[in-house]
Structures are given as structure tokens and as C-alpha cells.
N, C-alpha and C positions, 0 to 999 in steps of 0.2 A: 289288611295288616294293621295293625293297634300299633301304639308307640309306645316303644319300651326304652322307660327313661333308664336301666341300669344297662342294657345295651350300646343308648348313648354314650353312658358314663363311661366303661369302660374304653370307648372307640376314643373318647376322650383324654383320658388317663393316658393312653398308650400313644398317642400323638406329642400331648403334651412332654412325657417322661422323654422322647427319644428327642426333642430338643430344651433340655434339663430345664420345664416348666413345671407347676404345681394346678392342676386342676382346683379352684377354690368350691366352685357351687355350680348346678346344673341348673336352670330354670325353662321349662316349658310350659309360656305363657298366651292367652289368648285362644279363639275358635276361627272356626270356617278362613277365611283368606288373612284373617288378621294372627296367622298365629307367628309365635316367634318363640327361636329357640335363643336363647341366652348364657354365655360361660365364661365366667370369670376365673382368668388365671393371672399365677403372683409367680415370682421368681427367689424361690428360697436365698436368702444372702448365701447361703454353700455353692451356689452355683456361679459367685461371682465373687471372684478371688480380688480385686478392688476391696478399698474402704476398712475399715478398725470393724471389729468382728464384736459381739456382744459380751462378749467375757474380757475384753480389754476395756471395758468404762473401768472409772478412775474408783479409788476404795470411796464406800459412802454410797455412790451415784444408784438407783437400783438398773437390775438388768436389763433391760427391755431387748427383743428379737428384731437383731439386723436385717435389715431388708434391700434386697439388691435392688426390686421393683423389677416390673416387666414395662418392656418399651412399644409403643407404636409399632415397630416391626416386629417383633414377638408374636404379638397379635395381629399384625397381617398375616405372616408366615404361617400361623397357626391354623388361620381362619383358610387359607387357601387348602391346606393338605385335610384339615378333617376336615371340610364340605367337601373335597370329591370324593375322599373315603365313606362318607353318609350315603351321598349321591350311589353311587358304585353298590355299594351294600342296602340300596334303599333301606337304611335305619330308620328316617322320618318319611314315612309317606305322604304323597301331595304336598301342594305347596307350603314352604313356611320362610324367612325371613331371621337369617344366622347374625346372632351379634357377639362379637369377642371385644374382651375386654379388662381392665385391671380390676378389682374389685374397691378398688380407693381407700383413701386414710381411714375412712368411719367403719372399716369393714367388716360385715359379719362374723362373728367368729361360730361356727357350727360345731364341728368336732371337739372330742377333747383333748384329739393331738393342738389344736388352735390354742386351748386357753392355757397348755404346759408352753408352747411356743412364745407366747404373747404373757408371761408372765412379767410382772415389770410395768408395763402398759395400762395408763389408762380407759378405763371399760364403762361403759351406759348398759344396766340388765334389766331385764324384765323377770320376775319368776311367775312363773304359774298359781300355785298356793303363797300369799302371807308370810313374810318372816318378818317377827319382830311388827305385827301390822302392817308390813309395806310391803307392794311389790316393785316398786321403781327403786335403782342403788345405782350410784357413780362410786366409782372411787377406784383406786391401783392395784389392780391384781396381785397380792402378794406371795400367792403361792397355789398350785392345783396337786394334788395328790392323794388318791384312794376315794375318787368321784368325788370329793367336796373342793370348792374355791375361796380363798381367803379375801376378804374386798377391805383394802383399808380406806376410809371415808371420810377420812380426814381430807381428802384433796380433792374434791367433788365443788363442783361450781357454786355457788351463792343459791341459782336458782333449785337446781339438785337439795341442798343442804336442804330445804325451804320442805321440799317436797317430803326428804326422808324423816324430817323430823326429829325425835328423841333421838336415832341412833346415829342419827351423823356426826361425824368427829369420832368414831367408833370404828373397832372393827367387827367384818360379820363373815362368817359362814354359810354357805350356800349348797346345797346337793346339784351335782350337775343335773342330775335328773328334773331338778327345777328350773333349770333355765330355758324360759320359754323364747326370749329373744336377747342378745348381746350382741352391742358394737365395740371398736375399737375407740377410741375421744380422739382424735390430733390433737397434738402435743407440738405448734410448732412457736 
């Protein structure tokens, strides 16, 4: 039996969902006895009615996505019901090595429900093809809508700036289809 990582995913999804978590990213990493399966989950701020909500920052401020975060126990809990659900369904055959997890401050943002969520937020991107000659951009997501992202570059680190060149202090557009890799920056 082969491993079927969209089978995982969903055995995943539907654990996480029934105790109000977010599946982030599914990794199934390594061979032979060293493999290990990897899943990072976050805890939407709507699932946790604590704390000032993202639409109440002050006029001015941009909006960045409230984050409830997920606890130590989230991810034990999590980790005990889908491993014997795997186990039970052998989803992962032979041995492997389960790690759950938060995804942390720097964290990928994959989808493009991520980058309408994390609008606000500063971002590190990678694109596939060249814009403007570069593919490295820091800077504040200012907006995603109809596959492209707005990246204002004006707030991009010294080193970043360095990097982007002419267009820093600029704003740029980006096709999501380009974006080869994007994290979040902590902002603390």
C-alpha cells in the first residue's frame, strides 16, 4: 500500500475541524525507518473568543489577522486521535515517526485563502520568474485580490532593501501564481 498524502490530509482536516483547529501543511518527510510525517496546525482567532479581534485595531494601524495560536495541548490532543485514526485505517504504512505542531511566527503562508488572511502582515517572498529584476521582496502585504498581491516595500529591513534594489521603498505587484515560497516576518 503507497502513501497517500491527500488521504492523510483529509484524516487530518476532519480531526483537526472537530476540535475547532486549522490544518496548516502536511509534510511527509524522509525514507526507509527515518521517515516522518509532519502537520502543522494554527487555531483560527474565531475559535477563540478572548483578545481584540482584527477589525478593532485603532483608525491608521493596518489590519493584520488575529491569531488565537494553538497550545501544547491542542497538539497533544490532536496528535493522540489522528495517530490511532492512521494506525486503525493504516493510512501510513510501516513505520514512521508523527510530529504535530504550530507552524510559528515565520510561517508559510501556502494558500491563497493565507495571503487574504494575513493581509496587513509583514511577508519575505520568493517568485519564480523576475519582477522588476528581482525575485527576493519583504515588505506589508497590502492587499490580495483576483490572484495578484500588493507588497508595500517601504517597511522591508535594511538588509532586504539592499537586496531589492531600485524598487524598494516602492510598491509591487505580484501574480500569486508566482510565488514560489512566502513567510510571515514577526513583528514583535
Amino acid at each position: 500500500m503507497a502513501f497517500d498524502v491527500d488521504r492523510v490530509r483529509e484524516i487530518a482536516d476532519r480531526v483537526a475541524a472537530s476540535s475547532g483547529l486549522e490544518v496548516v501543511e502536511v509534510e511527509f518527510l524522509g525514507g526507509g525507518k527515518a521517515r516522518m510525517l509532519r502537520v502543522f496546525l494554527d487555531k483560527p482567532a474565531a475559535a477563540n473568543a478572548s483578545g481584540p479581534s482584527a477589525d478593532e485595531s485603532a483608525p491608521g494601524v493596518p489590519r493584520v489577522a488575529a491569531q488565537a495560536g494553538v497550545t501544547h495541548e491542542d497538539c497533544a490532543s490532536f496528535s493522540r486521535e489522528f495517530g490511532t485514526i492512521l494506525d486503525v485505517e493504516d493510512a501510513v504504512p510501516g513505520s514512521y515517526t508523527l510530529e504535530v505542531s504550530s507552524p510559528g511566527l515565520d510561517r508559510r503562508l501556502v494558500k491563497a485563502a493565507d495571503f487574504t488572511r494575513f493581509t496587513g502582515s509583514r511577508v519575505k517572498l520568493t517568485t519564480r520568474q523576475p519582477v522588476d529584476n528581482n525575485r527576493h521582496f519583504e515588505g506589508r502585504l497590502q492587499s490580495f485580490h483576483d490572484g495578484r498581491l500588493t507588497l508595500d516595500l517601504s517597511v522591508a529591513s535594511k538588509k532586504s532593501r539592499k537586496k531589492m534594489g531600485a524598487v524598494a521603498g516602492e510598491k509591487i505587484e505580484i501574480e500569486f501564481g508566482n510565488v514560489e515560497k512566502a513567510n510571515l516576518v514577526p513583528e514583535i
